[in-house]
Each structure stands twice: as structure tokens, then as C-alpha cells.
C-alpha positions in Angstrom: 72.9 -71.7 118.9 73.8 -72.9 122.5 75.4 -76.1 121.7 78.9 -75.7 121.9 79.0 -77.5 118.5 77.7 -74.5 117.4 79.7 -71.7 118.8 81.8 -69.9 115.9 84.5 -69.5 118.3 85.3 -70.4 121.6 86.7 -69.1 124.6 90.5 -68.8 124.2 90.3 -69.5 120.4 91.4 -68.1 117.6 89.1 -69.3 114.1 88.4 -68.9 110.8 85.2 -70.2 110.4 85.5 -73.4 110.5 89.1 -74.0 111.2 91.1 -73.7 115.2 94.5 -71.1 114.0 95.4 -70.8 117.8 94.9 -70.8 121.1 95.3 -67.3 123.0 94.2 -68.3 126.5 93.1 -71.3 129.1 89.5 -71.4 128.7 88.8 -72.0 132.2 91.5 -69.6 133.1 89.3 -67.0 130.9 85.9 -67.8 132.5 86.7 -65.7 135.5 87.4 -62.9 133.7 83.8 -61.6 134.7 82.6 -60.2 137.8 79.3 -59.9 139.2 79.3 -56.1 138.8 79.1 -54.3 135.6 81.2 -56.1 133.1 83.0 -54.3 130.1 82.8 -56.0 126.8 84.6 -54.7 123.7 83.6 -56.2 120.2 86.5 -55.0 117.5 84.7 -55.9 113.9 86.0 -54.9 110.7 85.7 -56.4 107.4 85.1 -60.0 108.1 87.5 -60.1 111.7 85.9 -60.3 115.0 87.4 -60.0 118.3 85.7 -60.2 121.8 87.6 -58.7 124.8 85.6 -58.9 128.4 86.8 -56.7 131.2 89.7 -55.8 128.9 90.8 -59.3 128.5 91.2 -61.1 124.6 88.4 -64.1 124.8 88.4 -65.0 120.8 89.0 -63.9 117.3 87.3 -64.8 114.7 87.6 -65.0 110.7 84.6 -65.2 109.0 85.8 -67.3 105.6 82.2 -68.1 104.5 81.6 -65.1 102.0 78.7 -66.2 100.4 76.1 -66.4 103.7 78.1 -63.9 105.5 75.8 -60.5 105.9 77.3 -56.9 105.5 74.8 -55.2 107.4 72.6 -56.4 110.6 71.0 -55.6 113.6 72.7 -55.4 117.3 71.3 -57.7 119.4 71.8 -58.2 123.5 72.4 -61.9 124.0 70.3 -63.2 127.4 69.5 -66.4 128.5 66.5 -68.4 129.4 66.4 -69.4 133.0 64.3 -68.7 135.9 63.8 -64.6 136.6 66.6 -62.2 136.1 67.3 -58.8 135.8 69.4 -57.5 133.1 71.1 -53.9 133.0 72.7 -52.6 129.9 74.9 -48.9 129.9 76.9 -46.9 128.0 76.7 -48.6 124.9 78.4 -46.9 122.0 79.1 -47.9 118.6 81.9 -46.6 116.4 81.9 -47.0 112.8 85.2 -46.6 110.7 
């Protein structure tokens, strides 16, 4: 990952997996949703739907069409980039299953 060429779906984007449906915000618009203090982000899966809200704000939905290499089960993983000396904080992380 990292290339946007490889991003399932992009800010302000509605997809299926490999197909734009809409668009549901200015990208750019949509990058200054964050803040540099604690940042919400809500992640609404169920079945094979994905949406991503930051700070309360819709970024992208996805729907994941590829059946066959699409996993039921996983891990959680905390995405953080490589660059020079950071520090990362993560809180009140709670997971909901339905």
C-alpha cells in the first residue's frame, strides 16, 4: 500500500472494489477534517461495507465485491508511517460486534 493506485478507496469516494459509485465530499475540502489534537475515527463495517468517518465527518465507503480473497476474520491493526521520529498516542479504543 501507499501508492494512491493502491488505495481501495479514497478520500471523498464512494467504491466497490474496483469501481468509483460516487463522490460524497471535496477531497481537499476533507483533508482538514483533522486536527493536531486527539482525532476521532469511527470505522462502521458489516458484512462486506466499510465506512470511515474522522472527527465525525463521512471520508469513504467502501464495497468489498471481491468475495473470493476477501477475509471474514482478521487482526486490528494501527496504521503509522515511516518518517523521521514521532510519537504516537492511541485511547479509548472500543470495538463493537453485532
Amino acid at each position: 500500500m501507499g501508492r494512491q493506485s493502491d488505495v481501495l478507496a479514497g478520500r471523498g469516494r464512494r467504491h466497490t472494489t474496483n469501481v468509483l459509485l460516487a463522490t460524497i465530499g471535496d477531497p481537499a475540502v476533507l483533508a482538514d477534517v483533522a486536527t493536531d489534537d486527539w482525532n476521532a475515527v469511527h470505522l462502521i463495517v458489516r458484512g462486506n461495507h466499510l465506512a470511515h468517518l474522522l472527527n465525525g465527518r463521512l471520508m469513504s465507503v467502501t464495497i468489498d465485491d471481491d468475495a473470493p480473497n476477501r477475509p471474514a476474520d482478521g487482526v486490528i491493526g494501527m496504521q503509522v508511517h515511516v518518517g523521521p521520529p514521532m510519537k504516537v498516542e492511541f485511547r479509548n479504543i472500543r470495538l463493537k460486534s453485532w
